[in-house]
C-alpha positions in Angstrom: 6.5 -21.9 -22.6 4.7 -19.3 -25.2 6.7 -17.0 -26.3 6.7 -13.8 -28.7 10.0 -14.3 -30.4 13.7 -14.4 -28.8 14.4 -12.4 -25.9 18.1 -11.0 -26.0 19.5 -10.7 -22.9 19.1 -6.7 -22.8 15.2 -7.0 -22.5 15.5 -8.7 -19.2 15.9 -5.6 -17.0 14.4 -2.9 -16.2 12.0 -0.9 -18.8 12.3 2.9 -18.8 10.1 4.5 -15.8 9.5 3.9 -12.1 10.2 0.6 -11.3 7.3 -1.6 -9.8 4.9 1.2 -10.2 1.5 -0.6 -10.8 0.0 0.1 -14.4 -3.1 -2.1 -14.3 -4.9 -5.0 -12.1 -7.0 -8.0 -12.7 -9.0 -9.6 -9.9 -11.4 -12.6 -10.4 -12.5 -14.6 -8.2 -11.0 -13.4 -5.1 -13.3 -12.6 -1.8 -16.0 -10.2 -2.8 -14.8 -9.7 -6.1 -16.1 -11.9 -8.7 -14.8 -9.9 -11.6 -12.6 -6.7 -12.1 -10.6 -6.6 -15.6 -7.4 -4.3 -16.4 -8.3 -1.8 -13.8 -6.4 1.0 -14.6 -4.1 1.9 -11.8 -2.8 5.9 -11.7 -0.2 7.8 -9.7 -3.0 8.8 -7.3 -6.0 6.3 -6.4 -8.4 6.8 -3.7 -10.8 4.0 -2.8 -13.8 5.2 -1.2 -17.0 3.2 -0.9 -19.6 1.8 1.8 -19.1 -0.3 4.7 -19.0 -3.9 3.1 -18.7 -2.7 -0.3 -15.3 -4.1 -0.2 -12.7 -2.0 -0.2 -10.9 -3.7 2.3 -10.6 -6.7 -0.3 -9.5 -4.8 -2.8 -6.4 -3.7 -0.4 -6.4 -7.4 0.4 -5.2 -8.3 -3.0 -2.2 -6.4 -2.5 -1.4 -8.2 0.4 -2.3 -11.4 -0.8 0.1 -10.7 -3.8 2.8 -10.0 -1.2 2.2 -13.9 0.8 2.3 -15.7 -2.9 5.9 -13.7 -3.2 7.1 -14.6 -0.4 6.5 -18.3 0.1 3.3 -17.9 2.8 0.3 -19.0 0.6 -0.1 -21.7 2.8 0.0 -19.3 5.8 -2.6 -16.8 4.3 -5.0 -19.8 3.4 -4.6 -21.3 6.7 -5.2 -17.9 8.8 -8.4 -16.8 6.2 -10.1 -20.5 7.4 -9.3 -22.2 4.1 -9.7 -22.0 0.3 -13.5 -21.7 0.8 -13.2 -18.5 2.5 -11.3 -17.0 0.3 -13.2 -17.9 -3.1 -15.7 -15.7 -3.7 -18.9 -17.6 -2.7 -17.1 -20.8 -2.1 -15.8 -23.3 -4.8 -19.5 -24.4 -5.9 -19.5 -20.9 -7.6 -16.3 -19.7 -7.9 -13.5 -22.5 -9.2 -10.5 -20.5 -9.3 -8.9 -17.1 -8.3 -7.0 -15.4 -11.3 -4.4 -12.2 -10.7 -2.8 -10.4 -13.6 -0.9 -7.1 -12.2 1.3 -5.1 -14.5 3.6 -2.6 -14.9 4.5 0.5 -17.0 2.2 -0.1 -19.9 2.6 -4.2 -20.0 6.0 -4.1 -20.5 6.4 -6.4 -17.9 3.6 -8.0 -15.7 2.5 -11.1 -13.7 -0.4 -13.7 -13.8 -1.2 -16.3 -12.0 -4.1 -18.6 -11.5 -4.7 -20.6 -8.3 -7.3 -23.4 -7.7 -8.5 -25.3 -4.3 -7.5 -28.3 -3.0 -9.3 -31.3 -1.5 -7.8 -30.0 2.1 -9.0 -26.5 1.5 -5.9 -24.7 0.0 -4.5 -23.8 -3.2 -2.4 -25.3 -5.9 -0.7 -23.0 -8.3 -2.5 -24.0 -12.3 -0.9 -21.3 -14.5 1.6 -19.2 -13.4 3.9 -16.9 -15.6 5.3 -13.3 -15.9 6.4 -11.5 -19.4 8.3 -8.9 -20.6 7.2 -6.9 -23.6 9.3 -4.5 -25.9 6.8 -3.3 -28.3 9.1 -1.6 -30.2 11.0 -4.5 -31.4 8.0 -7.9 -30.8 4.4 -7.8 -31.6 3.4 -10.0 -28.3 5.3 -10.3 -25.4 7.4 -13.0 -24.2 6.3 -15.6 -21.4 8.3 -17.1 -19.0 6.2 -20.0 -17.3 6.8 -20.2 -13.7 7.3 -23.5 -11.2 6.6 -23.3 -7.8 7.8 -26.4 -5.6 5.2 -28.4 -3.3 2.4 -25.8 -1.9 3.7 -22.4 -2.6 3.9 -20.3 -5.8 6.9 -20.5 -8.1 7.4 -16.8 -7.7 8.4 -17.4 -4.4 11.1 -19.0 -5.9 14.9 -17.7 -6.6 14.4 -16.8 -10.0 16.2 -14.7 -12.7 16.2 -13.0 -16.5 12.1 -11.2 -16.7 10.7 -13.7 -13.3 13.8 -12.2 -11.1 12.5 -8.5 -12.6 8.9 -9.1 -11.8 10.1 -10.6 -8.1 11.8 -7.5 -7.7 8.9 -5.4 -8.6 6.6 -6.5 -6.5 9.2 -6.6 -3.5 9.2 -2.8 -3.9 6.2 -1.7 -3.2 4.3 -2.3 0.2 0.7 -2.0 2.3 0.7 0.0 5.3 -1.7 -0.1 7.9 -1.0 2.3 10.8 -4.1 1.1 12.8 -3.0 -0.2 16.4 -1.9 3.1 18.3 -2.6 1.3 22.0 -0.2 1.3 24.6 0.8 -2.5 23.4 1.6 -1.2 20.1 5.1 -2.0 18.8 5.5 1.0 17.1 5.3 2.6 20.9 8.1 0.2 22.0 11.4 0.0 21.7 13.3 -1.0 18.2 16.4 -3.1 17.1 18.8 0.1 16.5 19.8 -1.8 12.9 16.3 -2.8 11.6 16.0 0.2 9.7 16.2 -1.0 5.9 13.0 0.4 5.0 9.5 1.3 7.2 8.0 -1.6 8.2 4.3 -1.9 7.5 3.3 -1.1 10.7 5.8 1.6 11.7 7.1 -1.1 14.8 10.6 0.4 13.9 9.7 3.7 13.6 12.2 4.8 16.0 15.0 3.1 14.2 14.3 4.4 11.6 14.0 8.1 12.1 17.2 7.6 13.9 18.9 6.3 10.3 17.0 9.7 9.2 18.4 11.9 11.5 21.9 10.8 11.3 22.2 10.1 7.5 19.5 12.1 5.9 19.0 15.5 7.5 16.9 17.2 4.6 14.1 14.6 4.9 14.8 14.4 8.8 13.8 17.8 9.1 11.2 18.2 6.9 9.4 15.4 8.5 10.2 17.4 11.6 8.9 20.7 10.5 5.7 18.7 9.2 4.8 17.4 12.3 5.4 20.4 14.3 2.6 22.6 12.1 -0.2 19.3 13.3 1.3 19.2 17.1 2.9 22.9 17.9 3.8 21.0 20.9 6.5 18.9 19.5 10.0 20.2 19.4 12.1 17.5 17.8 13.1 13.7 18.4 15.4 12.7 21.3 16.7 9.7 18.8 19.8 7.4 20.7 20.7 4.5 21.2 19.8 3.4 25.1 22.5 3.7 27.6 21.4 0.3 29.6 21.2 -1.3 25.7 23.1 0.3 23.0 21.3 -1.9 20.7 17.9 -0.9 21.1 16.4 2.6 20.6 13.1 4.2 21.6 10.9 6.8 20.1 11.3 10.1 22.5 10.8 13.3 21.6 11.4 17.1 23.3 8.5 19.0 24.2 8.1 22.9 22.8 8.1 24.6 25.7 10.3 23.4 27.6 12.4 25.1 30.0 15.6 25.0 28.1 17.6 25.0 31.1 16.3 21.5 32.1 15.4 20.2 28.8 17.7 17.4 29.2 14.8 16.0 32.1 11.7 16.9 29.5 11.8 14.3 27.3 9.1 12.3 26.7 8.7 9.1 25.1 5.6 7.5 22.7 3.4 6.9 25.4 2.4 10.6 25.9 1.6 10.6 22.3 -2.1 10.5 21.4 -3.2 8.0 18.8 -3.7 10.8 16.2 -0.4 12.2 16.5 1.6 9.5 16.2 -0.3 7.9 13.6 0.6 11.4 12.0 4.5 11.3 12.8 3.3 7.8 11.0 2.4 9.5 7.4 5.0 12.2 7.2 7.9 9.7 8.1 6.2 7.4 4.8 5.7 9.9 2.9 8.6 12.5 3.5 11.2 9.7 3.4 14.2 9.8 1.3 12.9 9.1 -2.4 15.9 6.3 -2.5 13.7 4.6 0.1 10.0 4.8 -0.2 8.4 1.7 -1.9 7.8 2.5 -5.9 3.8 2.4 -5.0 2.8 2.8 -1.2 -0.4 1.6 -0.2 -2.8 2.7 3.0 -5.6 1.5 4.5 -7.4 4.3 5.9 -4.9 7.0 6.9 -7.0 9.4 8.4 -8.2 7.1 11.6 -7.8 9.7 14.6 -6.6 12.8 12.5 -8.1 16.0 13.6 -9.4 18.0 10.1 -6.0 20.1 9.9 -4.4 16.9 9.8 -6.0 15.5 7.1 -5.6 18.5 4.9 -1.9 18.0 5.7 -2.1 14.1 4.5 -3.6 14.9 1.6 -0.9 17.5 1.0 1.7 14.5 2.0 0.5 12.1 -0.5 -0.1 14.8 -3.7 3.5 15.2 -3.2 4.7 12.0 -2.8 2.6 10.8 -6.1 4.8 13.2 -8.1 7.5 10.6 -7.7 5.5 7.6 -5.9 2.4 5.7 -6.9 -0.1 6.3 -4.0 -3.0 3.7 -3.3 -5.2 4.7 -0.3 -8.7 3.7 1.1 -10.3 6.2 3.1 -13.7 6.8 4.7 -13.2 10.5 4.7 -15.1 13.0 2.9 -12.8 15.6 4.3 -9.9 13.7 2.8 -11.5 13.2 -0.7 -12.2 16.9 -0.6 -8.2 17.4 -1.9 -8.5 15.2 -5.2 -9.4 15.5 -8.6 -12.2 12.6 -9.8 -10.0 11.1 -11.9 -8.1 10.2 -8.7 -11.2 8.2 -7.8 -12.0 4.8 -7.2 -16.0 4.1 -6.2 -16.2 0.8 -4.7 -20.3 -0.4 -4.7 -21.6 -4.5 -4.4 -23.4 -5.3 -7.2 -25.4 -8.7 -6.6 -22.8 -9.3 -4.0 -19.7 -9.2 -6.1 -17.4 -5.5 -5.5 -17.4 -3.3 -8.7 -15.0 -0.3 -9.0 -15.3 2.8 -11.5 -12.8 5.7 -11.8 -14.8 9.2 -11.8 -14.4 11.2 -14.4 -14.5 14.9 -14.1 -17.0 15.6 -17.0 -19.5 13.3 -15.3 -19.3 15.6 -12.7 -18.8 19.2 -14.0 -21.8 20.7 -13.2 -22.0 19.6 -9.4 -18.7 20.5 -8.9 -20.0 24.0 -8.9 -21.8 24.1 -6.2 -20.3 21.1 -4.1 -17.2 19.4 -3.2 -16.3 16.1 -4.1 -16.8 14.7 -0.5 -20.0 16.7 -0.4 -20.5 14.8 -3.7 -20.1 11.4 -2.1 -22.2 12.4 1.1 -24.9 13.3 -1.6 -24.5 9.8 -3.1 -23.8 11.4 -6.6 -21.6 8.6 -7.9 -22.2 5.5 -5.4 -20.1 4.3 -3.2 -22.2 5.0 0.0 -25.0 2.6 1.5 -27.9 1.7 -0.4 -30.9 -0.8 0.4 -30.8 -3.9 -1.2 
């Protein structure tokens, strides 16, 4: 184990800041992405870029991430069709996939290199996190890292700078608000008391704006008010627990115009929401939730699927918000969307020789366009990549 001179105990904990907020990202090797080095990471990052230019890969490192922390690296190589798939270009090119993710200026941070196996998965080669107090150590100190049979050691109970790093990247999450069909969970009804945090596909939703409305009436009803300026329709939330099933609730809601003298026969539940409203209801319940609660960096996959334009100004209202207090990570095919952002907010995903490459914009780059032209008019333009170009 390298290390940068003794820890005292103190150092283990938190650093100063918002805890688990992402400060920079390496990626090699992984899918698409041959090579990406110390990718700056800021409160707000938008990801646009072409179909295939792989945007959804870079998200997928997140989640990725996510499997190796909890013990399902198996799992994830098993369901991606092996090792092979995963590599980028196979193992003939690629030999092995390398993270480095960190937080709040290095102070703490986590690599980890994997390689395949002769039965298509991974083993775990190098695998450590750190902690860093420049103030007191030149380098920072390593704590190598063990993981048991086929999983990373991460996954792993672990204390001192590894139990900080676990805890860090238990506390932010990937949301994907994509399946709105009438077999959705997040139409259905919800375990009353699975309402710890939003799960990643809002199937608790209802349970969890129930915990809102009964513990948290500030956020409650300004994720309330939120919704009701994108669907004037909507009144408020019918939230309790079913009479045939105490334990179970499900997502109704009260209609504006109702006749308030039989109101208590106008509710209606999820199904006679459209897909673009309650991916909507979605957004402001992630975004508007108690501070206490929301993951120290949220990350979506293409928010605006089925927003009407009002709508997406709204969600990029939402998220400029949030990012005052919450990293924000988004992808987003929406020129509309990227209209609301700054170029430094930026990320331009193009293929280069088949491997992804990413650039922030910068706004002097831009100065003089911007004008004459929005930023999503910018992009249309193909100004600064990230759109479709022949090979």
């Amino acid at each position: 184990m390298a290390t940068g001179g003794q820890l005292d105990t103190s150092e283990n904990g938190p650093a100063p800041g918002k805890k688990g907020e992402l400060d920079y990202l390496t990626v090699k090797g992984f899918r698409s992405i041959k090579s990406i080095e110390r990718l700056e990471l800021r409160p707000i990052n938008v990801l646009v870029g072409a179909n295939g230019s792989g945007k959804s890969n870079f998200v997928g490192v997140f989640a990725f991430l996510r499997d190796l922390r909890q013990g399902h690296l198996v799992a994830y190589t098993d369901a991606a069709g092996g090792a092979e798939k995963i590599l980028h270009f196979g193992s003939k090119v690629t030999k092995e996939i390398e993270l480095e993710i960190a937080f709040r200026d290095g102070i703490n941070g986590y690599h980890v290199a994997l390689s395949p196996t002769a039965e298509d998965r991974f083993y775990v080669h190098d695998e450590r996190c750190w902690f860093w107090n420049k103030s007191q150590h030149p380098r920072p100190y390593f704590e190598s890292l063990a993981g048991s049979g086929k999983e990373a050691g991460i996954s792993e109970p672990q204390n001192r700078v590894p139990g900080w790093v676990q805890s860090s990247l238990d506390s932010w999450r990937l949301y994907h608000f994509h399946d709105t069909s009438n077999t959705s969970l997040m139409r259905k009804t919800a375990d009353v008391d699975d309402n710890r945090f939003l799960r990643a596909d809002a199937s608790n939703l209802a349970a969890y704006l129930y915990l809102l409305r009964q513990a948290h009436q500030p956020e409650y009803q300004l994720i309330r008010k939120t919704i009701q300026r994108v669907a004037p329709f909507f009144d408020d939330f019918h939230l309790e627990p079913l009479r045939s099933n105490p334990s179970k609730v499900k997502l109704e809601w009260i209609h504006k115009f109702s006749d308030p003298f039989t109101a208590f026969d106008a509710y209606f539940d999820a199904s006679s929401l459209s897909d673009g409203t309650l991916r909507f209801i979605c957004l402001s319940t992630l975004f508007l939730q108690p501070l206490a609660f929301r993951p120290s960096t949220i990350i979506v996959d293409e928010p605006e699927l089925g927003l009407h334009p009002y709508a997406i100004t709204m969600l990029a209202n939402l998220v400029r918000a949030a990012a005052t207090e919450t990293q924000v990570i988004l992808s987003t095919q929406s020129a509309l969307l990227l209209d609301h952002f700054q170029p430094e907010d930026v990320l331009v995903a193009d293929l280069e020789q088949g491997a992804t490459t990413l650039k922030r914009l910068q706004s002097q780059d831009l100065a003089v366009w911007l004008e004459e032209y929005s930023l999503g008019q910018l992009w249309e333009k193909n100004q600064f990549g990230g759109r479709p170009t022949r090979g």
